[in-house]
C-alpha positions in Angstrom: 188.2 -20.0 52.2 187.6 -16.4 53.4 186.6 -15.4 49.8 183.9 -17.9 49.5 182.3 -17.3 53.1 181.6 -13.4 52.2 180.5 -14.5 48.6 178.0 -16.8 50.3 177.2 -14.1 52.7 176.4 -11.3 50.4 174.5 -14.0 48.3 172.4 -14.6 51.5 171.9 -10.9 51.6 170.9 -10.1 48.8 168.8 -12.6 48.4 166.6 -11.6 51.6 166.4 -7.9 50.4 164.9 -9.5 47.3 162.1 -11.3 49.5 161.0 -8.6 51.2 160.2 -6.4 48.0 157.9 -9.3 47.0 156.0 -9.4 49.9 155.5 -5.2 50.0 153.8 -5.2 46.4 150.5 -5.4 46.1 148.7 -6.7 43.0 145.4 -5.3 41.7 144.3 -8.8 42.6 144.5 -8.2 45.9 142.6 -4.9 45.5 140.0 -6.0 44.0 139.5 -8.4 46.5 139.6 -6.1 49.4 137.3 -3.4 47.7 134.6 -6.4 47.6 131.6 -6.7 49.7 131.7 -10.6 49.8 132.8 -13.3 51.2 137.1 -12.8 51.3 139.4 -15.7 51.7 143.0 -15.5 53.0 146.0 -17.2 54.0 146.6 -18.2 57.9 150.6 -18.0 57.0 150.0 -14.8 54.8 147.0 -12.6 56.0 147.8 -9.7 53.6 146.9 -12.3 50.5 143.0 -12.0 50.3 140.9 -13.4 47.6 137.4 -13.4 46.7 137.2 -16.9 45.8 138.7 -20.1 47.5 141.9 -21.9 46.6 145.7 -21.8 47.6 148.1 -19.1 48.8 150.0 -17.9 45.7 153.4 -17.8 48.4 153.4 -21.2 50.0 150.3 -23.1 48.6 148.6 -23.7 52.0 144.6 -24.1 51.8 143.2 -20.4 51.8 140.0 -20.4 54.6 137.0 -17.9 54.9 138.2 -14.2 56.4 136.7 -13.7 59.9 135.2 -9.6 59.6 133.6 -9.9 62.9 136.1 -7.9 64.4 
């Protein structure tokens, strides 16, 4: 029983390490987008995915709405 707790633990782990890595690379989608002068689009979960067009969040699939620059 002890054995299968710290497989399932290191599992758990590893598996968050793995998640993180994802969200740290960027794609030269993303650059693109940010290097535009138009409209941008983005994720309220997500705000590092931006887009130049509308759609869904490539992570969870949520509705992606218009980026507010005004600030």
């Amino acid at each position: 029983m002890k054995n299968i707790i710290i497989v399932i633990g290191l599992l758990l782990f590893t598996t968050a390490c793995n998640s993180n890595q994802k969200a740290r690379t960027k794609t030269p989608a993303d650059t693109a987008a940010k290097k535009s002068t138009g409209i941008q689009y983005t994720c309220t979960m997500h705000p590092d995915v931006i887009e130049s067009k509308p759609g869904t969040c490539p992570k969870c699939g949520m509705q992606l709405v218009e980026k507010d620059n005004s600030k």
